[in-house]
C-alpha positions in Angstrom: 112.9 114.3 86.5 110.1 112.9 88.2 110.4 114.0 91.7 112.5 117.4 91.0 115.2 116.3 93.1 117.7 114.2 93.3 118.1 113.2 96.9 114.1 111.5 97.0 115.4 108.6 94.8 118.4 108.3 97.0 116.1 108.0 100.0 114.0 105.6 98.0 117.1 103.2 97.6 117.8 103.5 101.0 115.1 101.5 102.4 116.4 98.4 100.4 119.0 97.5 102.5 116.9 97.6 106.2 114.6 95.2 104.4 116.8 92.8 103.3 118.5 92.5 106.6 115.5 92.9 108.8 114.1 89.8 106.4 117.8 87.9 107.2 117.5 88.2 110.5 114.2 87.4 111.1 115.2 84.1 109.0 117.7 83.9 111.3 115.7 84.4 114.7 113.0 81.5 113.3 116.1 79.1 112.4 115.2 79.3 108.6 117.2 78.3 106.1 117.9 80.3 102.9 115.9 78.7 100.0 115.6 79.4 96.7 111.9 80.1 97.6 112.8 82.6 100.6 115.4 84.3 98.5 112.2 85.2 96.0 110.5 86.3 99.2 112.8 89.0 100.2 113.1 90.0 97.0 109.6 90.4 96.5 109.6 92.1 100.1 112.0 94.6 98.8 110.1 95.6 95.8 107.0 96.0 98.0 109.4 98.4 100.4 110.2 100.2 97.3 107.2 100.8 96.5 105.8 102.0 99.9 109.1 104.6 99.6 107.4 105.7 96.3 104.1 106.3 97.5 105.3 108.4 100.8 107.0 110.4 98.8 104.6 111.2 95.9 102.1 111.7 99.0 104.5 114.3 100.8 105.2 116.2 97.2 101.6 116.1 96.6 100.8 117.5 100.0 103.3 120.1 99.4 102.1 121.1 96.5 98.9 121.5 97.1 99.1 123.5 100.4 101.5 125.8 99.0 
């Protein structure tokens, strides 16, 4: 397992769905309509999230770790 526990992948997936709404409604505040090429944006958005989740908590594990 690569972060020892289970619940840090489950807090990983769990920033998906704030992005993807907070992308929808920001589309929806600027009166933008949902496009082929702003569906690719929010998916590229989440993937960015995602990876941002990663790196806090491989930061965190690593801080941990090390002052431990």
């Amino acid at each position: 397992m690569l972060y020892e526990s289970l619940i840090h992948p489950v807090t990983i997936l769990s920033t998906m769905p704030s992005a993807g709404v907070g992308a929808l409604l920001a589309m929806i505040v600027f009166r933008d309509q949902l496009t082929l090429v702003s569906f690719i944006g929010i998916i590229l958005l989440m993937g960015i999230v995602i990876k941002n989740a990663i790196m806090m908590i491989d930061f965190a594990l690593d801080v941990e770790r090390n002052e431990a």
